[in-house]
N, C-alpha and C positions, 0 to 999 in steps of 0.2 A: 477751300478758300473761294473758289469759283460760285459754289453754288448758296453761301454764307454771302456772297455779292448779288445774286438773282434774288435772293428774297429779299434783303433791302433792300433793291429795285424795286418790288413787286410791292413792298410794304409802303413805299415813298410814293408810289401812281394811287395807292388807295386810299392814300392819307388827303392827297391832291384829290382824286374825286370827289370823295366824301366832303370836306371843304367847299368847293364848287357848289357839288348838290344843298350843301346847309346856307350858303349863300343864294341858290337860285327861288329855295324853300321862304325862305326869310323874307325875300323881297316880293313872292307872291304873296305870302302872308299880310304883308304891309299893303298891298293893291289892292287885297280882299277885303280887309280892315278899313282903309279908307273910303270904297265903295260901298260897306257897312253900315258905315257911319254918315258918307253923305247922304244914301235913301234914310236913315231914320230921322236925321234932323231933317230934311226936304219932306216929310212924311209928318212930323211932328209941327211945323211952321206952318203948317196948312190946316 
């Protein structure tokens, strides 16, 4: 029982990191993306 308890512990912190990371991933992506995109149009305006 006990240890049927620590790995759904264990499976529930890595469900929560992974998450986290797909979230922090995502939003660089989007920072990268936008900074992308303002040099090519500031670059194509010119």
């Amino acid at each position: 029982m006990y240890g049927n308890n620590n790995l759904f512990g264990v499976g529930l912190i890595a469900l929560l990191l992974t998450s986290i990371y797909t979230a922090i991933l995502a939003s660089l992506l989007m920072k990268t993306k936008e900074r992308v995109d303002y040099i090519y149009h500031k670059e194509r305006s010119n």
